[in-house]
C-alpha positions as CSV (number, residue, x, y, z in Angstrom):
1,X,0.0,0.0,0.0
2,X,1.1,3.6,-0.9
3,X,1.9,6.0,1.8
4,X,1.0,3.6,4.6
5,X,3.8,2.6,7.2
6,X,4.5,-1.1,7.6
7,X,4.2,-1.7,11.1
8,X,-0.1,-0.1,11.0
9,X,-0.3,-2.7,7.8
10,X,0.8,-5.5,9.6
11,X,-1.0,-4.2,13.1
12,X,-4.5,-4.3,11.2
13,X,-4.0,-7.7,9.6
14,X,-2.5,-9.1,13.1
15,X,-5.7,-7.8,14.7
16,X,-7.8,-9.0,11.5
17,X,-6.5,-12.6,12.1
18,X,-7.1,-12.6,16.2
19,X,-10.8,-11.6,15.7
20,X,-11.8,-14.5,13.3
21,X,-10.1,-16.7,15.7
22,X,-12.2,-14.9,18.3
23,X,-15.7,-15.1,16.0
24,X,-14.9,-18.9,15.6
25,X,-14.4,-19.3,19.2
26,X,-17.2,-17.8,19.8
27,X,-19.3,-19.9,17.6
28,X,-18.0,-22.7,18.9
29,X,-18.7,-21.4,22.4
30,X,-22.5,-20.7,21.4
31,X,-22.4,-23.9,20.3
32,X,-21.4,-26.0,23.2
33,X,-23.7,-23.8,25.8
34,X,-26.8,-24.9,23.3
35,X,-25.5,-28.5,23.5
36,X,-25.6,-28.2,27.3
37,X,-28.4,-26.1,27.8
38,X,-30.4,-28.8,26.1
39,X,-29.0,-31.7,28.3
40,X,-29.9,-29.9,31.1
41,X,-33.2,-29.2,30.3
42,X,-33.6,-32.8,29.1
43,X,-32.8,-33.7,32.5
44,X,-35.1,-31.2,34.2
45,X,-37.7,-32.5,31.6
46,X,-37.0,-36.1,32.9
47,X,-37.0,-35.5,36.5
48,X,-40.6,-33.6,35.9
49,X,-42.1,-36.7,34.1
50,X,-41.2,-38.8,37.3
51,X,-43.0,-36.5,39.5
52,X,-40.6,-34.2,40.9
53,X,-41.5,-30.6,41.7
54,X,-39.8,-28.0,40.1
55,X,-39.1,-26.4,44.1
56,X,-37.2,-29.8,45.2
57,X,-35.2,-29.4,41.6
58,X,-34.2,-26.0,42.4
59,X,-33.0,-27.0,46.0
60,X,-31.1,-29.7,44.2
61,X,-29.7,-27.0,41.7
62,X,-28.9,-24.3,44.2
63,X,-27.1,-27.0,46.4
64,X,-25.3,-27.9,42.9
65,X,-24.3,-24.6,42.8
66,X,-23.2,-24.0,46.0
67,X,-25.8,-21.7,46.9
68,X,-27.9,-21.8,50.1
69,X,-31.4,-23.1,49.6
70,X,-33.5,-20.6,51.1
71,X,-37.0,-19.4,49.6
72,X,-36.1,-16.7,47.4
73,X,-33.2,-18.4,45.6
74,X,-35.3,-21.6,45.2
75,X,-37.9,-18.9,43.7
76,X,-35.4,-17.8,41.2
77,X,-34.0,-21.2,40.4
78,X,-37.8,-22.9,39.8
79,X,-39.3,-19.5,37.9
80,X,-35.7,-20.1,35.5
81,X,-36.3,-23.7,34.7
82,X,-39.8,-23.4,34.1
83,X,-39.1,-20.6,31.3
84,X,-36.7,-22.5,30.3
85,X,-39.1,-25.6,30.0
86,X,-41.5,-23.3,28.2
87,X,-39.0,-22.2,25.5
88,X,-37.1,-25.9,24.9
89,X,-39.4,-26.6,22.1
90,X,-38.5,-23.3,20.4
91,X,-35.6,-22.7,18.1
92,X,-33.4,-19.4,18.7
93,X,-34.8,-17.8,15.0
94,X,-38.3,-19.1,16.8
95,X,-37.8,-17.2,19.3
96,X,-36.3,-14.3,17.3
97,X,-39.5,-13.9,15.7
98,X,-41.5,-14.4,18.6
99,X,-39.9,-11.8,20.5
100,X,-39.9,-9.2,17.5
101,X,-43.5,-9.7,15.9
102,X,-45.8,-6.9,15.8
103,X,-49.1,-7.2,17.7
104,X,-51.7,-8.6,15.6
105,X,-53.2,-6.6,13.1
106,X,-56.6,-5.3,13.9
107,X,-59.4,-6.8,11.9
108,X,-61.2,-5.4,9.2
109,X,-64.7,-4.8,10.6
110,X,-64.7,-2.8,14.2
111,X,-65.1,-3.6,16.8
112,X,-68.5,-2.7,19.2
113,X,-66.3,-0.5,21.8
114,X,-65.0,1.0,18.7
115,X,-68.2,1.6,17.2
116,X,-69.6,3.2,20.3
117,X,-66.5,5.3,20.4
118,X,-67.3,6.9,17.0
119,X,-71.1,7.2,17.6
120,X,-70.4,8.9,21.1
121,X,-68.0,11.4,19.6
122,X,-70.2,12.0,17.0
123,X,-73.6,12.8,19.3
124,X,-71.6,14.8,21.7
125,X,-71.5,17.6,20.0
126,X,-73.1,20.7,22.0
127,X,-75.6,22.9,20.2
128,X,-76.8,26.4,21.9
129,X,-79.3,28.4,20.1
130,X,-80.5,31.8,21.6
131,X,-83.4,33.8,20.6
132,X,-83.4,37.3,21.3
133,X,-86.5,40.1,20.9
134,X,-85.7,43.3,20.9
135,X,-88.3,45.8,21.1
136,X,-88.2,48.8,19.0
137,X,-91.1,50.9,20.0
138,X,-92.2,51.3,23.6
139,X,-95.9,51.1,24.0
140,X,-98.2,54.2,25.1
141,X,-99.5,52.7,28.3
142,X,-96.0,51.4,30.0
143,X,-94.2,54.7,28.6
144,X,-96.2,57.1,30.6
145,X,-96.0,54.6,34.1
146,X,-92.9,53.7,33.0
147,X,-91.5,50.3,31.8
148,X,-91.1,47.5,34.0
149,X,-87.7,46.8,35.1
150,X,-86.8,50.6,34.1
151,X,-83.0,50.5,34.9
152,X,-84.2,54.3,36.0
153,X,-86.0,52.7,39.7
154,X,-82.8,51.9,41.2
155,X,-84.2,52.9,44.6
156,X,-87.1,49.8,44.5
157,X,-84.4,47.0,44.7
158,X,-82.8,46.1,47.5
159,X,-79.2,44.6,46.9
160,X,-79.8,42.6,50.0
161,X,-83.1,41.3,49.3
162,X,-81.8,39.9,46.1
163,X,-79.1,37.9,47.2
164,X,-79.5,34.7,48.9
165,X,-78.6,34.3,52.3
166,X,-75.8,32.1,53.5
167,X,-75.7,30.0,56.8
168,X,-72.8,31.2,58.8
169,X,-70.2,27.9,59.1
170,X,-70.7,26.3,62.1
171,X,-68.0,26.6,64.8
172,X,-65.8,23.9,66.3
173,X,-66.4,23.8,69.7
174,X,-63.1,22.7,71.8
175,X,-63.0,22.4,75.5
């Protein structure tokens, strides 16, 4: 390569090499943890046909592992084998898919909440109509007493006697 210095060259295809040997390590890895993941769970399987609860199998496990086998660990174990029961039958693209589909497509026709929905928003729908009169000439009899309600007869009202009257709040009494 032009202008590149020798030692970067030989740097990249030194750390080319090391991570296909790491990606086939890795593989084979993968590999062997799927190989004993399925043993064990064929075993758990087994033990379950003969009748054994999945608690006692966790107190086996956590004693296996060297863990005390007190209630919340035995918990943990059982609710981990019994997904991994649920999931044996599945294959890791299964489960791929599973895990990424989108929720089920909504049917065609709709549904009766959904139809209520659309009727409701429809019929709520507030409607205010005012009617107003207006008179334009006063007539000859209420002109000479004067009209009724003349804004002019400020003195007949009391302020008082129109408002309603409120009960005072009671008092707490404390001794």
């Amino acid at each position: 390569m032009r202008g590149a210095p020798p030692e970067l060259v030989s740097d990249l295809t030194e750390a080319l090499r090391a991570e296909a040997e790491a990606s086939a390590a890795l593989a084979a890895a993968k590999e062997s943890h799927q190989r004993t993941v399925a043993r064990t769970t064929s075993a758990v399987r087994e033990l379950r046909r003969a009748g054994v609860p999945v608690t006692a199998i966790a107190c086996m496990v956590a004693r296996a592992w060297g863990l005390t086998p007190s209630v919340p660990n035995r918990k943990k174990i059982a609710g981990r084998l019994r997904t991994r029961l649920a999931r044996d039958g599945m294959t890791r693209r299964n489960a791929e898919v599973f895990a990424s589909s989108p929720e089920a497509s909504a049917p065609g026709l709709q549904s009766i909440r959904e139809e209520e929905e659309s009727t409701m928003s429809q019929t709520l729908v507030k409607r205010v109509t005012t009617t107003e009169t207006f008179l334009t000439e006063p007539d000859d009899e209420t002109a000479e007493d004067g009209a009724v309600g003349d804004l002019d007869d400020v003195d007949e009202y009391d302020d008082e006697e129109r408002r309603p009257r409120r009960k005072p709040a009671p008092r707490s009494r404390r001794r």
